[in-house]
C-alpha positions as CSV (number, residue, x, y, z in Angstrom):
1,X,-7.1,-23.6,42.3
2,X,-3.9,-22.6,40.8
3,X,-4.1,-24.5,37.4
4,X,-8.0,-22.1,37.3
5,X,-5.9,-19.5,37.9
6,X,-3.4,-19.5,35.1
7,X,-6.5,-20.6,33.0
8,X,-8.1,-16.9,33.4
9,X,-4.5,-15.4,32.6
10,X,-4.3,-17.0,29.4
11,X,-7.5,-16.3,28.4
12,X,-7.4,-12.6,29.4
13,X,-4.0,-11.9,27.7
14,X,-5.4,-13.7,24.8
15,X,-8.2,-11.2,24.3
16,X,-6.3,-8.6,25.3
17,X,-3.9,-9.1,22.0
18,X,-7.1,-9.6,20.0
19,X,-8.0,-6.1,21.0
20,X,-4.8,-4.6,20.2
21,X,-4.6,-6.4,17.0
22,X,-8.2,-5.4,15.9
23,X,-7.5,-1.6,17.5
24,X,-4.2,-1.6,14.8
25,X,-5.8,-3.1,11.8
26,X,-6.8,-0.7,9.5
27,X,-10.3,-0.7,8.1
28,X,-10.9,-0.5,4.3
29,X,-12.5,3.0,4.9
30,X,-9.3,4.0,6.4
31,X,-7.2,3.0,3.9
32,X,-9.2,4.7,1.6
33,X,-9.2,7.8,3.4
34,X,-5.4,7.9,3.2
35,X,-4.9,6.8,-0.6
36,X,-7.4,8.6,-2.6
37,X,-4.8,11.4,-2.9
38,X,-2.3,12.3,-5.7
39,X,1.0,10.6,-5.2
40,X,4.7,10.9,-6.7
41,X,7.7,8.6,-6.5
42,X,11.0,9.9,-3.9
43,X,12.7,6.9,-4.5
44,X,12.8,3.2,-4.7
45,X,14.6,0.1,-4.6
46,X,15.4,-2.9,-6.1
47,X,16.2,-6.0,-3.9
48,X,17.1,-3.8,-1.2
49,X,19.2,-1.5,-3.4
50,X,18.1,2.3,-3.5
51,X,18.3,3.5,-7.4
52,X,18.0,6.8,-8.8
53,X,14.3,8.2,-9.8
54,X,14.6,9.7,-13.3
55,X,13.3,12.4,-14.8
56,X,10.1,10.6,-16.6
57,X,9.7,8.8,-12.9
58,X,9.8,12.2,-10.9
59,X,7.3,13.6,-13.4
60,X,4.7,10.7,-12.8
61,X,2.0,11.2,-10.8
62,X,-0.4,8.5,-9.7
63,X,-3.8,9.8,-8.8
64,X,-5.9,7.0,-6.8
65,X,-9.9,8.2,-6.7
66,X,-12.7,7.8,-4.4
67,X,-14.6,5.5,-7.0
68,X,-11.6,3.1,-7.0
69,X,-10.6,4.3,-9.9
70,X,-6.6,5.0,-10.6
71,X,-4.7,7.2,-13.0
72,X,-0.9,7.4,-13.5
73,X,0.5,9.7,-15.6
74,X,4.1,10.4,-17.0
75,X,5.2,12.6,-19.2
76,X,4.7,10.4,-22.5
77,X,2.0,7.9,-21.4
78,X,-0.9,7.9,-19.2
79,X,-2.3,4.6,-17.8
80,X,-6.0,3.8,-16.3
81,X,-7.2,1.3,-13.7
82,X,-9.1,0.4,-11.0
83,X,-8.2,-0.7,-7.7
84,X,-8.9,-2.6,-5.1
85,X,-7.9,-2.8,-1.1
86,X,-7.6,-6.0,0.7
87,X,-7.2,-4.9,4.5
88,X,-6.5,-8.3,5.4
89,X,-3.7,-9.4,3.4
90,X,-2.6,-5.4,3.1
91,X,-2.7,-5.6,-0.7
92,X,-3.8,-3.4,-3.1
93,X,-4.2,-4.8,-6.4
94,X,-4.4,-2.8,-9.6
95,X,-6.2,-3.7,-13.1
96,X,-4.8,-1.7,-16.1
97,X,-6.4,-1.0,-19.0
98,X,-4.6,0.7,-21.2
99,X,-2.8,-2.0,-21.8
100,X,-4.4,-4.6,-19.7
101,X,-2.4,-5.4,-17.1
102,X,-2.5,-6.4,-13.4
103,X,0.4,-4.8,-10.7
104,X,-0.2,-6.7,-6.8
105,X,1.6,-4.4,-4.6
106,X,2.6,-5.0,-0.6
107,X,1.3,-2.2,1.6
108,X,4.2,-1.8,3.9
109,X,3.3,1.9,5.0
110,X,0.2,5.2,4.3
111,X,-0.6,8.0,6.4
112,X,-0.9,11.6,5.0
113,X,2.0,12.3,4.1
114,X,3.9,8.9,2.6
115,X,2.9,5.4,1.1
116,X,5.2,2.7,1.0
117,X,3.9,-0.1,-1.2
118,X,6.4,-3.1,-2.7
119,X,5.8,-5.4,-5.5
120,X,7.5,-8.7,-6.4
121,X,8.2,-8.5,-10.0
122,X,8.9,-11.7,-12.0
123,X,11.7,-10.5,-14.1
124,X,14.0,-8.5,-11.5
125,X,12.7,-9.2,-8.0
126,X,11.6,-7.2,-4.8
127,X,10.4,-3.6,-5.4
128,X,9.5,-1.2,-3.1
129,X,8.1,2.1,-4.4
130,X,8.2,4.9,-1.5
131,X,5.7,7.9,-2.3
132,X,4.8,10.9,-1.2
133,X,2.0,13.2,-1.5
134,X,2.0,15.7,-4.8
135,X,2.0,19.1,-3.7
136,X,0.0,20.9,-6.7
């Protein structure tokens, strides 16, 4: 009777952490809700190191749209994309095309407010870009 027992404790903490995984993933919709906004850079680092935004960087704006579309704008160039959520791996991934490019970025953190996203590059390692929302 006991071995039962410890049978219907494991299953029901099992589906009790399946509900409160699924209750803290966030849905594709959501996501979208939270990024289709205009976004500028505070700060970011590089392999753990915070470095100074510049000038051109503080004056960039990147603009994701409902149509999963993308624009990011600086003060000398403006680039175009599209984009595309993965809510399971909590990726976004972003195709250029002005030049054609493609940027895989981490989503560490959204809400309203802030995005945290973080991109291994080839060439100089771990960055993570922290945004916040572009006050107009």
């Amino acid at each position: 009777m006991r071995k039962q027992s410890n049978k219907y404790i494991a299953v029901i903490i099992i589906l009790l952490l399946n509900v409160c995984m699924i209750s803290k993933a966030q849905t594709s919709a959501e996501f979208k809700k939270l990024i289709c906004k205009d976004w500028k850079v505070n700060f970011y680092e590089l392999n753990g190191e915070k470095l100074t935004v510049s000038e051109e960087q503080q004056n960039a704006v990147i603009k994701y749209n409902e149509n999963y579309t993308m624009t990011m704008s600086q003060v000398t160039v403006v680039r175009h994309g599209n984009w595309v959520y993965d809510e399971k791996e909590k990726i976004v991934t972003v195709d250029y095309t002005n030049p054609t490019a493609q940027d895989v970025f981490n989503v560490i953190k959204i809400n309203d407010k802030e995005l945290v996203m973080e991109i291994n590059d080839m060439n100089r390692g771990k960055i993570r870009f922290n945004f916040l929302t572009a006050t107009k």
